[in-house]
Residue, then its C-alpha position, 0 to 999 in steps of 0.5 A: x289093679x287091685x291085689x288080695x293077700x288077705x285070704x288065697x292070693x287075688x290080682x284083679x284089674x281095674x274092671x274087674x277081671x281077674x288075672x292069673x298070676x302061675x304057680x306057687x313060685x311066681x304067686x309067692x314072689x308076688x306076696x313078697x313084693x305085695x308086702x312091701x308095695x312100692x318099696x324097694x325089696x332088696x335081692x337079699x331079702x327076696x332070695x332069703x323068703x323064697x327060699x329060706x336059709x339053704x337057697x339053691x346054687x343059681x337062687x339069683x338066675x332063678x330070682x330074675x327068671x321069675x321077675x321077668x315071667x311075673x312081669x308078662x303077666x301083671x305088665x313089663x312097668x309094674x316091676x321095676x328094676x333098681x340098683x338095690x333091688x326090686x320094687x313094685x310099682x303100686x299104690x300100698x292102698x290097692x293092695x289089701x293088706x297096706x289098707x287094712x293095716x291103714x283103716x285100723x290106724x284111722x279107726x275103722x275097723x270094721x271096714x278093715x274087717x271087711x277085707x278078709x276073705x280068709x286066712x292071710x296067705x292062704x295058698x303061699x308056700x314059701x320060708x317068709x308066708x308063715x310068719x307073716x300070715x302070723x302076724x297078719x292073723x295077730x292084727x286081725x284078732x286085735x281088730x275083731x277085739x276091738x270092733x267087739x269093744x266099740x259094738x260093746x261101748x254102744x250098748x249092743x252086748x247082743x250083736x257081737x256074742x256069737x262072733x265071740x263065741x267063735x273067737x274064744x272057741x278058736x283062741x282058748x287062751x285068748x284072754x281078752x277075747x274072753x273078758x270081751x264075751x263075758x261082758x257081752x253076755x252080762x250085757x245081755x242078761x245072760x249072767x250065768x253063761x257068762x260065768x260058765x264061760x269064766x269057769x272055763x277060760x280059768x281051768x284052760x289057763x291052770x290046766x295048759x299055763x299054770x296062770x291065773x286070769x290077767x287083771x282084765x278077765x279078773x274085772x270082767x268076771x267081776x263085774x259079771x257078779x256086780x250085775x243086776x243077774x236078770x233083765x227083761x226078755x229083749x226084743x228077738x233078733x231078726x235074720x232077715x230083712x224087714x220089707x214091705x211094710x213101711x208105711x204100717x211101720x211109720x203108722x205104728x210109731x206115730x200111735x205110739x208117740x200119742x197112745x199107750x196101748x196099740x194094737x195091731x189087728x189082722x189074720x194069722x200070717x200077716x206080720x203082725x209080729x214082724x211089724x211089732x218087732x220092728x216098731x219096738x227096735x226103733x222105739x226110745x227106751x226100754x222094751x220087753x218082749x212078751x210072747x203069749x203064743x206057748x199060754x194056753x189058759x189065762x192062769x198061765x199069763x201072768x207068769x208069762x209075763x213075768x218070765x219076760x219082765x226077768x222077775x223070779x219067784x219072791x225069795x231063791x226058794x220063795x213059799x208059795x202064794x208069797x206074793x200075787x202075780x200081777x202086784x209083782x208085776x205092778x210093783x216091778x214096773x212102778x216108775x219105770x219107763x218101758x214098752x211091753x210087746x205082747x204079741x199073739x194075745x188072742x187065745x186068751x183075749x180077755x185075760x190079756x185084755x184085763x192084765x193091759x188095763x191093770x198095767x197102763x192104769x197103775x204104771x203110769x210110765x208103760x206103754x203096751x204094743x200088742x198083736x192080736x186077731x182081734x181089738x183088746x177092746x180097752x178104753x184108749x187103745x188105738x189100732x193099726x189094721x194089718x191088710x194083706x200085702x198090695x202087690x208090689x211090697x209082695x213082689x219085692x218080697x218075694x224076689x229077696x227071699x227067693x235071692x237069698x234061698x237060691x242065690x243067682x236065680x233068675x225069676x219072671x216078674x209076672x210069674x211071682x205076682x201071680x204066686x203072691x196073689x194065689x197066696x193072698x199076700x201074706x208075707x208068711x206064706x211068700x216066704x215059705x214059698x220064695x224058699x222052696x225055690x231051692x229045690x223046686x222051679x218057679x214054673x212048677x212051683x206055680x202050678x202045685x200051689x195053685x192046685x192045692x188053694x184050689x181044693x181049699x178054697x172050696x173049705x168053709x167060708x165060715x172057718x177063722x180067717x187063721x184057716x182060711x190062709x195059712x192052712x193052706x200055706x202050711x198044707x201045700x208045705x207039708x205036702x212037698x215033704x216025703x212020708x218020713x218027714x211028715x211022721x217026724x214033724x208031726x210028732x215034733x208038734x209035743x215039742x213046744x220050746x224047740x228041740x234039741x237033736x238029743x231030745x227029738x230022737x229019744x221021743x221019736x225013737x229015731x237014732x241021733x245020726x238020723x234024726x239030725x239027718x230030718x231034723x236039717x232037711x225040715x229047716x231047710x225047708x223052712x219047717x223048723x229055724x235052726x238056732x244055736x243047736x236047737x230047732x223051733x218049729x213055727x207055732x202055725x205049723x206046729x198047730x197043724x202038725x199036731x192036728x195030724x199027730x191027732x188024726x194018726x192016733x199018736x198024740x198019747x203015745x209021744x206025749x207021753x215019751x215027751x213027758x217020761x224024757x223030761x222026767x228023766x231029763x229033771x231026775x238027772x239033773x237034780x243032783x248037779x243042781x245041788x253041786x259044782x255043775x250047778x251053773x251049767x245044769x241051770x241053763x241047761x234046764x232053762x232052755x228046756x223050760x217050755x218044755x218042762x211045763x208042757x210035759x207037766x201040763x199034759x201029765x195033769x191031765x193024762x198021766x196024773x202019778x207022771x205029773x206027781x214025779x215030774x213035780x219032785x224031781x224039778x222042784x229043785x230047779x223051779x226053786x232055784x229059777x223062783x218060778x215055783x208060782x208058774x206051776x201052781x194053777x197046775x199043782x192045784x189042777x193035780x189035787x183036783x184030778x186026784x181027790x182024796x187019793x194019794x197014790x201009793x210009793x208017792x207021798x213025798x211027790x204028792x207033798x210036794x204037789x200040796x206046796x206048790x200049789x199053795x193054800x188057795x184052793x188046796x186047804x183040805x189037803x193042807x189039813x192032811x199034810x202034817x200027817x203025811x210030813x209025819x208019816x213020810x218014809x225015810x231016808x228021803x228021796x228028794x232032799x228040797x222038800x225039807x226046804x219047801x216044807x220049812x218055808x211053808x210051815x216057818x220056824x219049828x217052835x215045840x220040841x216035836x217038831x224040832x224032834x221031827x225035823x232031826x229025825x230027816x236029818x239023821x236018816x239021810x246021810x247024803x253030804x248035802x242033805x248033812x250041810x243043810x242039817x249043820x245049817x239047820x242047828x246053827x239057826x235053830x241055835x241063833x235064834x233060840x239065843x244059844x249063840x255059842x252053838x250056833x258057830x260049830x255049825x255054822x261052821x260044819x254046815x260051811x265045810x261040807x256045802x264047798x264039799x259038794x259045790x253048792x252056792x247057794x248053800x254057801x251063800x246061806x251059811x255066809x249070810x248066817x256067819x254074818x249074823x253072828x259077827x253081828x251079835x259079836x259087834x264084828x262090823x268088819x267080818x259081817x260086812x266082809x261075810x256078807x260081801x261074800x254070799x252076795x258074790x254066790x248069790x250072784x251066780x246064780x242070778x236071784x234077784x230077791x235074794x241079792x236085794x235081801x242081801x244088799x238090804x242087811x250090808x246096808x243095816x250092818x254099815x247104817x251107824x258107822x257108814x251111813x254114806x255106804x248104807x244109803x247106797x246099798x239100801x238103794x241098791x236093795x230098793x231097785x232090785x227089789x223094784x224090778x223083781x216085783x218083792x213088795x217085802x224086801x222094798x219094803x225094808x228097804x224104804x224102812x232104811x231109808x227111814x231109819x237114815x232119816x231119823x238119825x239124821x234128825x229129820x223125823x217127817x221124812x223118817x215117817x214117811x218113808x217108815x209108813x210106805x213100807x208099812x204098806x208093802x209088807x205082805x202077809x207071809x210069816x217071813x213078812x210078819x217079821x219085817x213088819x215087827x222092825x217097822x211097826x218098832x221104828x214107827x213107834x220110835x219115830x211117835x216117841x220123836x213126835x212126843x205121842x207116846x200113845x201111839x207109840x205104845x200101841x205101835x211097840x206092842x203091835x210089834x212084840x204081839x206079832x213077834x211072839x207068834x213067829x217063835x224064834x226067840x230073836x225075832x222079839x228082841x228089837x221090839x223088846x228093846x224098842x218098848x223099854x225105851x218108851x217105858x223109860x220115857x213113860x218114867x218107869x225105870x225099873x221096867x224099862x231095866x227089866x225089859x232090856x234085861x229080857x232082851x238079852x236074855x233073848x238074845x244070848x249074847x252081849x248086846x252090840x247095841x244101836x244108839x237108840x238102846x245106848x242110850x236107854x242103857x245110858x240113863x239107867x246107869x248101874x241103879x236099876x240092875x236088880x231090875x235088869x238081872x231078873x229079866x236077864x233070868x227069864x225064858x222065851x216062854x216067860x216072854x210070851x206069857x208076861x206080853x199075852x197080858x201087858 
């Protein structure tokens, strides 16, 4: 026999069938002695757990009067009788408790697991039941924990996030439950959830223990920061199995194994993603899915792809036109061996097509799977046709949908091929139809679909093959639902990331009780898939609901609603980006983050002074994801529809357009924004103009500028908008070579940031305070300050920005620790990699060179020098970059004995530095050009150049061997040469080097 306690008590015999034990005092007894299967139980211990510490008076009659009832019904020689007791007579191992506890010792968890059917003990009530069933549910926590861990150690962070989700929901004091979900969701690239969900478990365990979190959830948590923040988009988890295409399968990894481009071909409906994804699970290596269904025009795709790769803008709030797109792109993936998806490529074929050629032909290490309706048409690509399912593969299909839809159906062979041959095989379309078997008979469902391909088979044989097949799969759909919910999914169809219930009734205009109400009935009727409290409808469907949105005269009516709710949406969350629910509102846009775009996009066209206010009011969040780029063809789209016209209240959104969209196509209305800039109301309405403003225009140099600038600041008396002032004169007075001001500042700025809950502005500041210990000679607190912004950063998952950070801890640590140094600037070099940021690998590379060149080894120093070189950009903040390598490699010619060259590399340098204003930007090409003076054997000017760089720099110097030494061999004679360049102004500087 087998017996259940893992859930409401169970007895079955060998064949199965159940036997009914009685009522709650034989069911009881029955546990007990369950629990202690073939042991003797003693007459003690059995009265004590029926009935606890007050027993009734004949509690030992009544005892054997339920031994003898339980006896007839489980068999007289199940019981048995001893001198001590009573003992069961069955092996532990039929029962379910002795084998779960047994497969957990042997390490088999999840076949443990496997055996719960519910709480322990469900249905016993007697004294003994709940402490049992306590430390039974103890055991079954332990084990779900410790299978999460072992899934967790093969690297399949996906597969266990909800499971723990649920667990740490149930359990919100469960320390190791937590850290075990923290790791999931870093290990799925989920960084910011994972410290939402930090947040949380710390406030539960103040709020309800008065603890801190154990050392295990303080390492998860930090392990969380040390993560690289962003991965490429996986492949998307599948909730049902893959049939019917083996064969094409097998196909797809033996072209994969020869060829770097496959493509698989084939009208909509046939599978191709289904099939792409499958191939992708079983391919070695790292894979990435690109899906191009939401790109409506080729501008859009290189974002799309990026999006996939994880790779945000170049910098947390990166300038427009930073960096081209598809150099990001090629820059990231260089080197790296990985298997990009993309899948519906043919709404912007050619585009596709010429983006697949640059990747495979530059990235020798990448390989392409891609589903079209048509061949990409590139030399080297192999195809995979993908024909309609043959019969069989159809039937069975069909049949494991229809099981899973209606379980216990009982279905005719002939009737379903004769369904799936109405419906050309085409797996879309079967399982649609299998799923309506829960409301509709096979017979019935028969008939009305071969009437409605009747009418349609008559259409235009000349329509795409698209229409010809799932046009009538989705119209036969559309016609089981009732009137109201046709209404309500084709005005879904604005919807083109998933909606939320929230979202769908304040553009719909239906209640929120209602609209969940339609919202479950079209996903299940496989209209809509439900996921993780959003609903998707599938891209063909949505297609054809708003052809019907068109036909009912509704499309400008709630595209518009869509639009004005993502407005409001991005208006409230503006704020919370800038404070302690930073995190949580991040994500909360991300998830919006289609939608958001298709609002923009619709507003460009339609409702362009809509379009200007959705701009400014998600500008902090584009800024803070780095997607700024992805708007850009729509801001320059925007200048275009509205000409010379500004419209009137709007000059802050429209300055914020002409940023966006970056000088290419927009010079005109770049010309007219520093009078706009000049002319802007104040206070100001949106706080991160300030920052896209200064980005664009770089550093203020003349004194009306700086005036400018004051002014905002002054006139705004926001907490935020104050810290960024405070942190505005602390650079403003640090690279001007006031450094005594700059610490007031930087300290004020500091204060008010935790003020409001802003890390990034935190993060800032701590980078600035790290630059100052810098010019103290304080290694330690810059490193330790440093160490500091990288943990903020890192919250908020900016790639670029880590990679800058890691790259100046390692500059901070080159001549004390060059060990330490190396590591970091390797660390820099592959964030920087796969983020695409060509600047920062670049000075990177250049650490490597400098690393070389202590060493002694001055070829190696040259090589790596000249490489970053090359990856300079052409951006202001590049320019600075390019002054230290332009000045190592000019070091690295006085090495080689050219001093020629060197000359022409140190002035290239301090000519690009003075154009960048900022008085400190000069002073290591300042430096750098008086050691090469000296060797040229001019000794007063050498004294004289060092003393300008100090003069530059405001502080005494805490030097690098190289100007040591150069110190070092002027000695004390050369100091009336020294004081007089000590006396000069940056003004001098630029006017003395305009003329050399």
């Amino acid at each position: 026999m087998w017996f259940g306690l893992l859930g409401e008590l169970e007895v079955r015999t060998a064949d199965g069938e159940p036997v009914a034990v009685g009522g709650p005092r034989p069911r009881a007894l029955l546990a007990l002695l369950l629990l202690d299967a073939g042991r003797v139980v003693s007459t003690d211990r059995l009265i004590d757990g029926l009935y606890g510490e007050e027993p009734p008076r004949e509690a030992a009659n009544a005892l054997q009067a339920q031994v003898s009832r339980l006896r007839r019904k489980l068999g007289g020689d199940l019981i048995e009788l001893t001198p001590a007791g009573y003992r069961l007579v069955v092996e532990p191992d039929s029962v379910d408790v002795h084998r779960f506890e047994r497969l957990i010792r042997e390490g088999d968890v999840a076949e443990a697991l496997s055996l719960w059917r519910g709480p322990a003990l469900a249905d016993i009530e007697a004294p003994f039941a709940e402490p049992q069933a306590a430390r039974l549910g103890e055991l079954r926590l332990n084990a779900v924990e410790d299978h999460a861990e072992a899934v967790l150690s093969r690297g399949d962070a996906k597969a266990v996030i909800a499971e723990l989700q649920e667990l740490t929901k149930a359990h919100p004091l469960r320390e190791r439950a937590h850290s075990l979900l923290l790791r999931a969701l870093s290990g799925a690239g989920r960084q910011a959830e994972a410290l939402t969900a930090f947040e949380e478990i710390r406030r539960n365990l103040a709020d309800e223990l008065g603890a801190d979190p154990s050392p295990e959830l303080a390492e998860a948590h930090l392990a969380v920061l040390r993560a690289e923040p962003v991965r490429g988009t996986g492949i998307p988890a599948q909730l049902t199995s893959f049939v019917g295409r083996e064969d094409e399968l097998s196909r797809v990894g033996e072209l994969l194994r020869t060829a770097r481009l496959v493509t698989l071909t084939g009208p909509g409906g046939t599978g191709k993603t289904r099939l792409a994804i499958e191939a992708a699970s079983r391919a070695d290596g790292e894979v990435c899915f690109v899906d191009l269904a939401p790109v409506q025009h080729g501008s859009e795709l290189p974002q799309a792809v990026l999006g996939a790769l994880g790779l945000r803008e170049t910098g947390l709030f990166g300038a427009p036109g930073q960096s081209e797109p598809v150099r990001r792109m090629v820059s990231a993936l260089t080197d790296r061996r990985i298997l990009l998806v993309f899948d519906n490529c043919e709404q912007v074929i050619a585009d596709a097509a010429a983006l697949v050629h640059r990747l495979l032909s530059e990235c020798a290490g990448a390989r392409v799977l891609a589903t079209s309706r048509e061949p990409l048409a590139i030399t080297g690509e192999a195809l995979c046709p993908l024909p309609p399912l043959q019969a069989d593969p159809a039937v069975r299909l069909f049949t494991e949908r229809a099981t899973a839809a209606a379980p216990g159906i009982e279905l005719d062979e002939e009737t379903v091929r004769r369904i799936c041959l109405a419906l050309d095989g085409l797996p879309l379309a079967i399982e649609l139809a299998a799923a309506r078997l829960r409301t509709i008979p096979l017979a019935q469902l028969e008939t009305r679909l071969d009437d409605r391909f009747r009418l349609l088979s008559r259409g235009s044989r000349a329509a795409a093959p698209r229409h010809q097949t799932l046009r009538a799969v989705v119209e036969w759909s559309w016609g089981l639902l009732s009137d109201e919910e046709q209404r309500f999914a084709r005005r879904l169809a604005v919807f083109t990331g998933g909606v939320t219930v929230e979202s769908a009734a304040a553009v719909t205009g239906l209640s929120e009780e209602d609209t969940e109400d339609v919202l479950t009935e079209l996903a299940d009727k496989s209209l809509l898939e439900a996921t993780g409290g959003r609903f998707r409808m599938l891209e063909t469907i949505r297609v054809y609901s708003a052809e019907r949105l068109d036909e009912a005269g509704e499309r400008e009516r709630f595209a518009r609603a869509h639009a004005e709710h993502f407005l409001e949406l991005g208006r409230t969350a503006d704020g919370y980006l800038r404070g302690f629910d930073q995190l949580d509102w991040l994500a909360r846009l991300t998830a919006e983050h289609t939608n958001l775009h298709a609002a923009l996009r619709w507003s460009v066209a339609a409702a362009p002074e809509l379009a200007l206010q959705l701009i400014c009011a998600l500008t902090t969040y584009w800024r803070l994801r780095g997607v700024v780029g992805e708007i850009v063809p729509l801001a320059q789209e925007l200048l275009e529809v509205l000409g010379d016209d500004v419209p009137e209240g709007l000059d802050e959104e429209y300055a914020l357009t002409v940023l966006s969209a970056g000088p290419s196509k927009v010079d005109a209305h770049l010309r007219r924004l520093d009078d706009i800039m000049a002319k802007l109301d104040l206070p100001l309405r949106q706080p991160y103009l300030l920052v896209a403003w200064a980005l664009y225009a770089g550093p203020p140099g003349q004194e009306a500028e700086r005036s400018r600038v004051d002014e905002f600041f002054q006139a705004n008396d926001d907490p935020w908008l104050q810290a960024l002032s405070h942190f505005s004169l602390s650079y403003f007075a640090l690279f001007n070579g006031d450094v005594d001001a700059a610490g007031p500042e930087f300290d004020a700025s500091l204060e008010r940031f935790r003020a409001v809950g802003d890390r990034w502005g935190m993060a800032q500041v701590f980078d600035g305070m790290a630059t100052l210990a810098d010019y103290r000679n304080d290694q330690a607190r810059a490193v330790a300050l440093t160490d500091e912004a990288i943990e903020l950063v890192g919250q908020l998952g900016a790639v670029e920005e880590l990679a800058e950070l890691w790259c100046r801890r390692a500059n901070r640590l080159r001549h004390n620790d060059p060990r330490s140094a190396a590591a970091d600037f390797e660390r820099s070099a592959e964030l920087a990699r796969r983020a695409g940021v060509p600047a920062t690998l670049a000075l990177a590379h250049l650490g490597f060179g400098e690393l070389a060149r202590d060493r002694g080894e001055i070829a190696e120093a040259k090589r790596w020098c000249e490489q970053a070189l090359d990856e300079c950009g052409t951006d202001w903040q590049s320019a600075s970059a390019r002054t230290h390598v332009l000045t190592a490699l000019a070091r690295v010619a006085e090495a080689e004995g050219d001093l020629a060259r060197a000359r022409e590399l140190h002035l290239e340098s301090i000519e690009l530095a003075t154009g960048l204003r900022f008085h400190t930007f000069l002073v290591d090409a300042v430096q750098g050009y008086a050691g090469l003076v000296l060797s040229e054997g001019n000794a007063d000017r050498a004294a004289w150049l060092l003393g300008l760089a100090d003069a530059l720099r405001g502080y005494p110097p805490a030097d690098s061997p190289d100007v040591t030494r150069v110190r070092d061999q002027l000695g004390t004679a050369h100091q009336q040469a020294y004081e007089a360049g000590r006396a000069l102004t940056f003004a001098d500087a630029v006017t003395f080097f305009s003329n050399p």
